[in-house]
C-alpha positions as CSV (number, residue, x, y, z in Angstrom):
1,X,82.0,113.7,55.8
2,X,85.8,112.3,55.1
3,X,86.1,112.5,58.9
4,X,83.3,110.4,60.1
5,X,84.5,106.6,61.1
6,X,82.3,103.4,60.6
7,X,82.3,100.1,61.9
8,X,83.7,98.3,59.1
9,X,86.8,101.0,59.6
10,X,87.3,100.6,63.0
11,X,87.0,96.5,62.5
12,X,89.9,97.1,59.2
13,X,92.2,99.1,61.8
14,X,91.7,96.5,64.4
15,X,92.8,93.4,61.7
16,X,96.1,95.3,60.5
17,X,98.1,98.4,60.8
18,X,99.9,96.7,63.3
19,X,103.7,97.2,64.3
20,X,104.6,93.7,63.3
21,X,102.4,93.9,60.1
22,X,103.7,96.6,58.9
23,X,107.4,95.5,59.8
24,X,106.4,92.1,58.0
25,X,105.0,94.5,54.9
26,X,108.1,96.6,54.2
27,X,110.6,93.5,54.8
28,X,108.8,91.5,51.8
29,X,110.1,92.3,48.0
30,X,107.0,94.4,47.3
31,X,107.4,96.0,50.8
32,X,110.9,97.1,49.9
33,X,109.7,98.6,46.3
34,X,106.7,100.5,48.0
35,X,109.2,101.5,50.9
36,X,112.1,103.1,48.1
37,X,109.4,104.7,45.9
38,X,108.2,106.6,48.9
39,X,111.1,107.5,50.0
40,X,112.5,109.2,47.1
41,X,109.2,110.8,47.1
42,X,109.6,112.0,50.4
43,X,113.3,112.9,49.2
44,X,112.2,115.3,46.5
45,X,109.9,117.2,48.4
46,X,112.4,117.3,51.0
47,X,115.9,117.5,49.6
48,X,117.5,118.9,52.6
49,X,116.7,118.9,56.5
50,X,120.4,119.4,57.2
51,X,120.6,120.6,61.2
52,X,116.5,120.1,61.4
53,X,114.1,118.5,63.8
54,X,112.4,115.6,62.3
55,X,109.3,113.9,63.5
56,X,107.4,111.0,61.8
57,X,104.1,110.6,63.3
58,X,102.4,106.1,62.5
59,X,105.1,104.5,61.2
60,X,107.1,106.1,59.6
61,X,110.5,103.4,60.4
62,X,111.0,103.0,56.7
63,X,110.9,106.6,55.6
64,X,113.5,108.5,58.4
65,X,117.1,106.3,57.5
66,X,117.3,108.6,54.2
67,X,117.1,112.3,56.8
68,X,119.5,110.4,59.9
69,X,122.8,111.6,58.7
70,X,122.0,115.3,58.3
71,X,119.2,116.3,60.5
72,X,119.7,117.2,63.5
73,X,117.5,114.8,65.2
74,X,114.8,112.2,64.1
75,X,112.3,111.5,66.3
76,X,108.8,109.1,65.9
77,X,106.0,108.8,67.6
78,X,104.1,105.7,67.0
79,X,100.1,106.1,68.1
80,X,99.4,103.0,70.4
81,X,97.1,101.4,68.4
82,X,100.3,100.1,66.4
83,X,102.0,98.8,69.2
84,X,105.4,98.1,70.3
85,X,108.3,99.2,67.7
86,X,112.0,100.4,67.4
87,X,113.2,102.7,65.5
88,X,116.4,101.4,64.1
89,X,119.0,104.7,63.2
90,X,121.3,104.9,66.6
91,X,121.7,105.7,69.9
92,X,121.3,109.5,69.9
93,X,117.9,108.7,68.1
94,X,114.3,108.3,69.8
95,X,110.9,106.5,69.2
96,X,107.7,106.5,71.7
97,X,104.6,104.8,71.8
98,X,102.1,107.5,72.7
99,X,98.6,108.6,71.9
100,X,98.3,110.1,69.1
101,X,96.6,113.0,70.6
102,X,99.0,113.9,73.0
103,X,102.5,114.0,71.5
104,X,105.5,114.3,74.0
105,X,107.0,117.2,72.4
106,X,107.0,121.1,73.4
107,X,105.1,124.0,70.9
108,X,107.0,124.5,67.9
109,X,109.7,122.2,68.5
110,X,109.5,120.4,65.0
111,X,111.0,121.8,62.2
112,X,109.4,119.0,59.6
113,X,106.8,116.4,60.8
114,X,106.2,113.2,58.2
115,X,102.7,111.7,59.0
116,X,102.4,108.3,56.9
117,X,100.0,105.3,58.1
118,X,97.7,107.2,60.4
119,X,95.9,109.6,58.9
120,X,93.9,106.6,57.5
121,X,93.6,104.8,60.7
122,X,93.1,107.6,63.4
123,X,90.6,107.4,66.2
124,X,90.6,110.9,67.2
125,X,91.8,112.7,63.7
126,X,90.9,116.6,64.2
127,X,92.4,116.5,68.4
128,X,95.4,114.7,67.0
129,X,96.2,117.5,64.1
130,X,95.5,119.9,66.4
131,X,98.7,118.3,68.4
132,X,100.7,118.2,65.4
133,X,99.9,122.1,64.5
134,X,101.4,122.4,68.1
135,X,104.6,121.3,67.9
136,X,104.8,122.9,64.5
137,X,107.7,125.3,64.3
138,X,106.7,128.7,62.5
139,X,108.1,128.4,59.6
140,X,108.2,124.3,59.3
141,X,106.4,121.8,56.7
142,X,104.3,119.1,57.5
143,X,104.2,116.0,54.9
144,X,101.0,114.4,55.2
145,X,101.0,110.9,53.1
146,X,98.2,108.7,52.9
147,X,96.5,105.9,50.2
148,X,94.9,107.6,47.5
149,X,90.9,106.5,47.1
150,X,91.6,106.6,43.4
151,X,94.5,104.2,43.1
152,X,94.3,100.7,43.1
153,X,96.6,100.2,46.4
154,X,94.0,101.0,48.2
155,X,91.5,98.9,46.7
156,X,93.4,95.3,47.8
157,X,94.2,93.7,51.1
158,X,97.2,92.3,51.4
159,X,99.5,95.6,51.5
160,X,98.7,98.7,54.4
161,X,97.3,100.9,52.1
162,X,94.3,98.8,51.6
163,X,93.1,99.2,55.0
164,X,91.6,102.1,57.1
165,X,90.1,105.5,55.0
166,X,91.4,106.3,51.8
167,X,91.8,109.9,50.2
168,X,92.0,111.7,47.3
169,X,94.3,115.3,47.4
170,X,91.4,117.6,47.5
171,X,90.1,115.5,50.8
172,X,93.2,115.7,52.3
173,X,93.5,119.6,51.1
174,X,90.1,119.9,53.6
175,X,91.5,118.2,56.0
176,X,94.7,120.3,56.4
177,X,92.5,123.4,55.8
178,X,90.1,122.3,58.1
179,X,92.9,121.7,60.9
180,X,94.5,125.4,60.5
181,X,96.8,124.3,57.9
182,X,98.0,125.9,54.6
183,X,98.6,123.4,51.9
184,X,101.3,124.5,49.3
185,X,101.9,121.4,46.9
186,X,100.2,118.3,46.2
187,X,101.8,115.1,44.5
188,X,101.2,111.4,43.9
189,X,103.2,108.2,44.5
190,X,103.7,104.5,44.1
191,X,102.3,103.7,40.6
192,X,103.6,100.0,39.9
193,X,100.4,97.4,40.5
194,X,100.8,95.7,44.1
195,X,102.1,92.5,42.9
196,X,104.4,90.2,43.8
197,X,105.5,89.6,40.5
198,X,110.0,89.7,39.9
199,X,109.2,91.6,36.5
200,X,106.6,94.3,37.7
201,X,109.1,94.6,41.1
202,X,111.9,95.0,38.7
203,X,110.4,97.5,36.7
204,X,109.4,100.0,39.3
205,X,111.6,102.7,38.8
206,X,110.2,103.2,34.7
207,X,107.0,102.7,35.6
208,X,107.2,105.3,38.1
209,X,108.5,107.7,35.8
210,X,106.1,107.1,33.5
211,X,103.5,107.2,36.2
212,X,104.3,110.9,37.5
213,X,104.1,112.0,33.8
214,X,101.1,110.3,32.2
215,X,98.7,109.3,35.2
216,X,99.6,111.4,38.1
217,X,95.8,111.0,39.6
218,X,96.5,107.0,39.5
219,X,99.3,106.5,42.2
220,X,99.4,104.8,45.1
221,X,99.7,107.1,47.8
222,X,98.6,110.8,47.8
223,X,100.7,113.2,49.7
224,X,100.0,116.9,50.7
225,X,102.5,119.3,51.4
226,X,101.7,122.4,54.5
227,X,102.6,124.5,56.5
228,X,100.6,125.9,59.1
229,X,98.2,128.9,60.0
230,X,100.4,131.1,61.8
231,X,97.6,132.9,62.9
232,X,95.9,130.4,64.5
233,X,94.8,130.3,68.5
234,X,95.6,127.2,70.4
235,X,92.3,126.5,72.4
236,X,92.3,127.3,76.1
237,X,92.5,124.2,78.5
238,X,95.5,123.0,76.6
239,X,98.0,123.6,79.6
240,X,95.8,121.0,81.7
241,X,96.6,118.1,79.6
242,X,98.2,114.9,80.8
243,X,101.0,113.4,78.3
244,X,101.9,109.4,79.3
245,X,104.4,108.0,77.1
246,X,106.7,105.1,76.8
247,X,110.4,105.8,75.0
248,X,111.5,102.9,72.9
249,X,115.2,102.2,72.0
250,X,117.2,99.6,70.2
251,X,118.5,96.9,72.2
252,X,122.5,97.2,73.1
């Protein structure tokens, strides 16, 4: 069952997916490709939050500068097990370091919520989409991004998306349907090879192109689309639970 965690999992998650890894990932040349493909990814599913609530849930840092100058707020909340971060868009903007079971947010206070680097590497992956149909607005989308089992990202070591559980979109459709969610679209990502060569770097924008049109199975990173059950009953016993956080902000 694409839910069930091993040793060798929770050993990978232990090695990596760490704050300063992933910093150290997205500030090196192929960090920086990976980092603009998804974004204009992210972009085209999203092509306006204007006045919106944002939330990225793992690390989501290198995704949120695109949304900061329209949304009305951008918030992350980064799941312990990555440790100590910033989140580098202003004053008026907020990161916390918090399990990722119990988010630090009211019910339906988010109007889009990004989940990227922790669906792979969750401990407790059913309680902490429960939490993120919580604070759910009605009528908002949640963006769920993760390596894709079929790609070749996921198959090497030395970028994120080679670490923690893989998927491909129909596992993460039975996930989200699984977790009282409604999945509406379903793309793909991130086709250039993860080297560090200056040519394949350079070429990254045609190869994506031709990527999306001719291989769309073969990306990097698989992404789901949702919104969620409206219908849905939040269990009893959820007013009893105890949220401890810690708010992180940039230095003066």
């Amino acid at each position: 069952m694409i839910l069930m965690e091993n040793q060798n999992f929770l050993q990978q998650r232990a090695t990596w997916l760490k704050a300063s890894d992933l910093h150290e990932f997205y500030d090196s040349p192929l960090g920086m490709t990976a980092q603009r493909m998804i974004s204009e990814h992210v972009r085209e599913i999203w092509p306006d939050v204007s006045g919106m609530e944002l939330l990225g849930v793992g690390f989501p840092t290198p995704f949120l500068n695109a949304f900061r100058s329209e949304a009305a707020r951008v918030l992350m909340a980064v799941p312990v097990y990555h440790g100590i971060t910033h989140l580098p868009i202003g004053n008026t903007k907020r990161a916390c370091l918090t399990s990722e079971c119990e988010l630090p947010f009211p019910d339906l206070s988010m109007d889009r919520i990004l989940l990227v680097h922790v669906v792979e590497c969750a401990e407790t992956l059913r309680p902490m989409m429960r939490e993120i149909w919580r604070v759910l607005s009605g009528n908002g989308r949640l963006l769920v991004i993760a390596p894709n089992r079929r790609g070749i990202w996921a198959r090497l070591e030395h970028t994120p998306f080679g670490h923690g559980r893989p998927y491909t979109s129909s596992q993460l459709y039975r996930l989200l349907r699984e977790t009282l969610f409604k999945p509406v679209s379903k793309t793909s990502a991130l086709y250039i090879p993860p080297a560090k060569s200056r040519m394949i770097i350079s070429s990254a924008p045609a190869v994506e192109k031709l990527g999306k049109r001719w291989f769309p199975a073969l990306g990097g990173i698989v992404s789901v689309e949702a919104e969620k059950e409206i219908y849905a009953v939040t269990p009893l016993g959820q007013g009893t639970r105890q949220t401890g956080y810690a708010t992180v902000t940039d230095p003066p």
